[in-house]
ZANUKOL-414134 format. One record per residue (C-alpha): residue number from 1; x, y, z. Coordinates in Angstrom, 1 decimal. Layout:
ZANUKOL-414134
SITE/bakol/X/Y/Z
SITE/NUM/X/Y/Z
...
***
This chain:
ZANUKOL-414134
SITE/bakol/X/Y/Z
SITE/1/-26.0/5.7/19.4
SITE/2/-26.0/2.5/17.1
SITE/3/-26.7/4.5/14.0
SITE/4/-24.3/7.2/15.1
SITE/5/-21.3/4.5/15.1
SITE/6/-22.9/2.3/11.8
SITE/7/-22.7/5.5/9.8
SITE/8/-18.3/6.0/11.1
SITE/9/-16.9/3.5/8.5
SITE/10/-18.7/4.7/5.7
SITE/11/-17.8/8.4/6.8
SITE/12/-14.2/7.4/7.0
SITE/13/-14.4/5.6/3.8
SITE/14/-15.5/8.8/2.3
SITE/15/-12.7/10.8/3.9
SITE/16/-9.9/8.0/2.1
SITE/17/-11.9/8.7/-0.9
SITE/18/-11.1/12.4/-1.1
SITE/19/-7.7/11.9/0.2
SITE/20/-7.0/9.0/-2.4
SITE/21/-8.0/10.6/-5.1
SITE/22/-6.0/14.3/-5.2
SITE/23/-4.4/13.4/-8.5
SITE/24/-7.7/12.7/-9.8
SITE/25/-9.2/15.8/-8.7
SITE/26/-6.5/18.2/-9.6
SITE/27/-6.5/17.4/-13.2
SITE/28/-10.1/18.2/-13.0
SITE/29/-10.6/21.3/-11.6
SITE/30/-13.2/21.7/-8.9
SITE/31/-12.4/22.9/-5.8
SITE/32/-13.4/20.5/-2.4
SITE/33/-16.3/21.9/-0.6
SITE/34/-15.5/23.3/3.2
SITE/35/-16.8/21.1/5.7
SITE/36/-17.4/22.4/9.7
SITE/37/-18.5/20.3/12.4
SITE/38/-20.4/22.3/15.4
SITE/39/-22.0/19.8/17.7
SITE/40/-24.1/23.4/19.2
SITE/41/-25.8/23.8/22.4
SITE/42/-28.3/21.0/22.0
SITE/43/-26.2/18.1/20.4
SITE/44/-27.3/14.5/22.1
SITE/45/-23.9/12.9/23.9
SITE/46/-24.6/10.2/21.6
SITE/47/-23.6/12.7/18.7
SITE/48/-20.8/14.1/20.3
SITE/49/-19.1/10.9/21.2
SITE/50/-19.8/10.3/16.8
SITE/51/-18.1/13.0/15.8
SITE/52/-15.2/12.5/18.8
SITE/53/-14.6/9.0/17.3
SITE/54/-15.0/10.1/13.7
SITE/55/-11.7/12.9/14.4
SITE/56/-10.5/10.0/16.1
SITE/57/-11.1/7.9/13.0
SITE/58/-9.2/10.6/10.7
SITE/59/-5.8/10.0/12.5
SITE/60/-5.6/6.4/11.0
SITE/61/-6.3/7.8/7.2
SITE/62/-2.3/7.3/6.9
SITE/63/-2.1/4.2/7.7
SITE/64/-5.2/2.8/5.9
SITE/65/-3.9/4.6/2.5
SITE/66/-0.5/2.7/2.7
SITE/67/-1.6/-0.6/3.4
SITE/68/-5.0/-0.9/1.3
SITE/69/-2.7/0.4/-1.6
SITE/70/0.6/-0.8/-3.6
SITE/71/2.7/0.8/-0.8
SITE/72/3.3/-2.1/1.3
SITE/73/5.2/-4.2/-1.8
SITE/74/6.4/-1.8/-3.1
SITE/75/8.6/-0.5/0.0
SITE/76/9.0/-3.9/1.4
SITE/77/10.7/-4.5/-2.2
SITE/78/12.8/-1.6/-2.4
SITE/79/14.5/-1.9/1.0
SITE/80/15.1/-5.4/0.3
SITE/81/17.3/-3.7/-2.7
SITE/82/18.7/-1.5/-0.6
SITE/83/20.0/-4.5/2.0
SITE/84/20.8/-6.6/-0.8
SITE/85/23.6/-3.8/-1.9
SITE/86/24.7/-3.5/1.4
SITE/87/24.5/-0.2/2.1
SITE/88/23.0/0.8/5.1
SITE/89/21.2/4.8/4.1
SITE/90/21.7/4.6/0.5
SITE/91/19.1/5.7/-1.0
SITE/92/17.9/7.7/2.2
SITE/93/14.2/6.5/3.5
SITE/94/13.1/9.8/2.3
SITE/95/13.7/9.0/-1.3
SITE/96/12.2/5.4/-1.0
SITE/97/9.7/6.7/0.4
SITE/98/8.9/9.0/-2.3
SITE/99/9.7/7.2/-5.0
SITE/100/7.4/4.3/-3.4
SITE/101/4.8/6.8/-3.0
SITE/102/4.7/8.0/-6.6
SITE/103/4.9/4.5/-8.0
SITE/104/1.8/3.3/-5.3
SITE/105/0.4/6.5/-7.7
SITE/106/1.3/5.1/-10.9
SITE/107/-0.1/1.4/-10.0
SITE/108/-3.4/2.7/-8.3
SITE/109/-4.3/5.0/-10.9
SITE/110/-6.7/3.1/-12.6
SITE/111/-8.3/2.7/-9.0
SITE/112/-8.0/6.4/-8.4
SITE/113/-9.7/6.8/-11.5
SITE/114/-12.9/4.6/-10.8
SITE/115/-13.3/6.0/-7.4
SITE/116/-13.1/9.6/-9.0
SITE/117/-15.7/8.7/-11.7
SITE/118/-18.1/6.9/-9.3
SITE/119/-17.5/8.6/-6.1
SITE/120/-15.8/11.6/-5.4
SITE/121/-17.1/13.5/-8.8
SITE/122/-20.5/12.7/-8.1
SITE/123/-20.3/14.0/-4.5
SITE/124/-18.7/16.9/-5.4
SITE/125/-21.4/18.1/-7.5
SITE/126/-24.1/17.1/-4.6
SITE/127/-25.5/14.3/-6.0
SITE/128/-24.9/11.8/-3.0
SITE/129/-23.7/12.5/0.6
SITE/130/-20.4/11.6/2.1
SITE/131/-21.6/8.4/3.4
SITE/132/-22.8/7.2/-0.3
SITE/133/-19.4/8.3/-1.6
SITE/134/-17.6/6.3/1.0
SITE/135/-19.9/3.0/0.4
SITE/136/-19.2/3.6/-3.7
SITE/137/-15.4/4.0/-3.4
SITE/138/-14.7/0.7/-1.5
SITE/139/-16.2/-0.7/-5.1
SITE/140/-12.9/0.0/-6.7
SITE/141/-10.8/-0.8/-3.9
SITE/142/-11.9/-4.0/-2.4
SITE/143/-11.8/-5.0/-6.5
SITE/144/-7.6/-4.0/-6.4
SITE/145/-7.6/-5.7/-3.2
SITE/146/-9.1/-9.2/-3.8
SITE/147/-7.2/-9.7/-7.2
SITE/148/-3.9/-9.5/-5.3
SITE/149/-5.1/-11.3/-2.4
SITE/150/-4.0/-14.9/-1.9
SITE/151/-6.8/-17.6/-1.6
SITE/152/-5.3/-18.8/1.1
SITE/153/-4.7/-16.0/3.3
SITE/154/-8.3/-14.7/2.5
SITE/155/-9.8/-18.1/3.1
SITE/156/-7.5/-18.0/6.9
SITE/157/-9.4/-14.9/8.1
SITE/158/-12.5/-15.9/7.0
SITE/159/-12.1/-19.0/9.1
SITE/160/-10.9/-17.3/12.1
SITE/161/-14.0/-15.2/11.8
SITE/162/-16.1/-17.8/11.3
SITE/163/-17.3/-17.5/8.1
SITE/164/-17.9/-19.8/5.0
SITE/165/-15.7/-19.4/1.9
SITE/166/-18.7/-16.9/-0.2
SITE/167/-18.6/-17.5/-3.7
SITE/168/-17.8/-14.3/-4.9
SITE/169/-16.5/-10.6/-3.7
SITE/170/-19.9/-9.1/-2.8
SITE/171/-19.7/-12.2/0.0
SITE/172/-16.5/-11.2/1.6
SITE/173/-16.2/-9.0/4.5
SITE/174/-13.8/-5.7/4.3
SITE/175/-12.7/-6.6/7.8
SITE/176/-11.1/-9.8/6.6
SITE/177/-10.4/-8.5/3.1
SITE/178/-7.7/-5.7/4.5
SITE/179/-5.4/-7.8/6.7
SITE/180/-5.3/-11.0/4.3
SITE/181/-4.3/-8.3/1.3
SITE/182/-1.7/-7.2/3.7
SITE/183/0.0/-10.2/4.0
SITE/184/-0.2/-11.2/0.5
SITE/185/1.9/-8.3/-0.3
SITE/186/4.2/-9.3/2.0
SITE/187/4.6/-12.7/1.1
SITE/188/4.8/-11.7/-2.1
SITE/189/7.3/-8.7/-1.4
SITE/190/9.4/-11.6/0.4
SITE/191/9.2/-13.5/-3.0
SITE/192/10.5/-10.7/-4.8
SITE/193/13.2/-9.9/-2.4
SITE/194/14.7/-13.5/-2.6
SITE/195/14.8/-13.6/-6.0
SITE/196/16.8/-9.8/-5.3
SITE/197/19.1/-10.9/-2.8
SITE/198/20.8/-14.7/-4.9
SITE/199/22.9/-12.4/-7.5
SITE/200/24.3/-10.4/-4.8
SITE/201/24.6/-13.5/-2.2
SITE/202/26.8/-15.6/-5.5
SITE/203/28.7/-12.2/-5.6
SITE/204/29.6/-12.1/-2.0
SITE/205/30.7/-16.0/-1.9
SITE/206/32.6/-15.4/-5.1
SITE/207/34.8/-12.8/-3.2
SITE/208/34.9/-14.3/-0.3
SITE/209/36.1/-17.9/-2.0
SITE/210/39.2/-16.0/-3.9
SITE/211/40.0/-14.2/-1.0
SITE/212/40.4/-16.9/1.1
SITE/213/42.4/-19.1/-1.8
SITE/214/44.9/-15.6/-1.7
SITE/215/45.2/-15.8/2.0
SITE/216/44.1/-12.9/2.5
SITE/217/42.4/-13.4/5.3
SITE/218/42.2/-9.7/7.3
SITE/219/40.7/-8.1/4.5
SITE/220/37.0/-7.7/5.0
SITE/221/34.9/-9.9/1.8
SITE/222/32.3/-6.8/2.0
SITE/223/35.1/-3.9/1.3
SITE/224/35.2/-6.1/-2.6
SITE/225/32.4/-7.4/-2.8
SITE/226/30.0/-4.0/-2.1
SITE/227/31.9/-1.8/-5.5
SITE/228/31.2/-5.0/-7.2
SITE/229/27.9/-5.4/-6.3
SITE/230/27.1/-1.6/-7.1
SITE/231/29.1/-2.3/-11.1
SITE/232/26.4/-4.9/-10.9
SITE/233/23.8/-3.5/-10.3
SITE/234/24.7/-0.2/-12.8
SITE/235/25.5/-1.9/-15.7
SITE/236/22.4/-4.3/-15.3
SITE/237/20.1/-0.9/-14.7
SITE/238/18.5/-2.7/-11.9
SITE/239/16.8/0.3/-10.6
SITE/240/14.5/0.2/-14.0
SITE/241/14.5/-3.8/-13.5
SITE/242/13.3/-3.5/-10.1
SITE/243/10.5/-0.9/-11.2
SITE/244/9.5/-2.8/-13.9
SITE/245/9.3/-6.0/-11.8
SITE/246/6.7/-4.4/-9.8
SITE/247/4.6/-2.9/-11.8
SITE/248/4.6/-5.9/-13.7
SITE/249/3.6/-7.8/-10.5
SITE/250/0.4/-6.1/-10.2
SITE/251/-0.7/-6.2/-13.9
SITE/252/-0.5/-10.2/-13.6
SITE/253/-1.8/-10.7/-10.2
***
């Protein structure tokens, strides 16, 4: 039973690692190999409750792909551009969403790449076993991970789990590594979206200020203020300023 459960994250791990890397694999060529489980007649309870919390396991592949990757910022940043504007479903989610999804593609590619070369590839010709591939492919990733990782939100989980600062990344555990990345890119998304939101704040006071010394009073500051904001935001190309921000934000981190 102890084995069974020892060998679930490095299973999982080997699940993201196929998942993670599609764009990898479909400039290469191969095709996935078919995998069946079939406890049969004579499978121990032990190995049935593995394989019940492994499926269970799979179901949380979303979520660990969008928060051990760019995702986080990089949505967190562009609804923060979206309030800023003021508009409410402009862009819709959907299109955030994509285009957050292809730019988490973009930024994690060299990643992808690594975890192709040293994981996935390898397992797809039969050289190592699922297991293996998952244990190589959080290489790459707790790498991208720890670079963008704050010293001090690392250093805060490793002291709630009781464990002294290691001296490098082989030292750190995963299970404090993921949550202190995730808040790092949140803090840091918050950063960016401050830095977002003062032009269009000074826009709105600016409009509000001359209405007010027109005495025009009943007209709302927003119905001025939001075309203006939008000319703003046009003529500046902020959408390629905002992009280029973030990408930018991972190359130095």
């Amino acid at each position: 039973m102890t084995r069974t459960w020892r060998l679930i994250p490095a299973s999982l791990a080997g699940l993201v690692v196929l998942t993670l890397s599609v764009p990898a694999l479909a400039a290469s060529g191969p095709s996935l190999p078919s995998v069946s489980i079939n406890p049969g007649q004579g499978a121990s309870p032990s190995q049935t409750i593995g394989i019940l919390a492994l499926l269970t396991l799979i179901a949380f592949i979303p979520a660990i792909l969008l928060t051990m990757t760019s995702f986080t910022r990089v949505i967190t940043v562009l609804s923060f551009v979206r309030s800023a504007l003021g508009l409410q479903q402009t862009p819709p989610n959907l299109v955030l969403i994509g285009l957050a999804l292809f730019l988490t593609f973009f930024i994690m590619s060299p990643t992808f790449t690594a975890i192709n070369h040293q994981a996935l590839h390898p397992y797809l010709l039969g050289h190592i076993s699922l297991v293996q591939a998952g244990s190589r492919a959080l290489g790459p990733e707790r790498r991208f991970m720890y670079h963008q990782t704050r010293p001090s939100d690392l250093a805060l989980f490793l002291k709630l789990d009781h464990i002294k600062p290691p001296h490098s990344l082989a030292g750190v555990p995963t299970v404090a590594l993921i949550p202190a990345f995730i808040i790092s890119e949140l803090k840091t998304a918050f950063e960016i979206g401050v830095y977002i939101y003062i032009p269009f704040v000074v826009v709105d006071m600016v409009v509000a200020t001359i209405l007010m010394s027109m005495g025009m009073m009943m007209v709302p500051p927003t119905l001025i203020s939001l075309p203006l904001k939008l000319l703003l935001f046009v003529l500046a190309n902020g959408w390629s300023l905002v992009v280029q921000g973030l990408v930018m934000s991972f190359h130095g981190g």
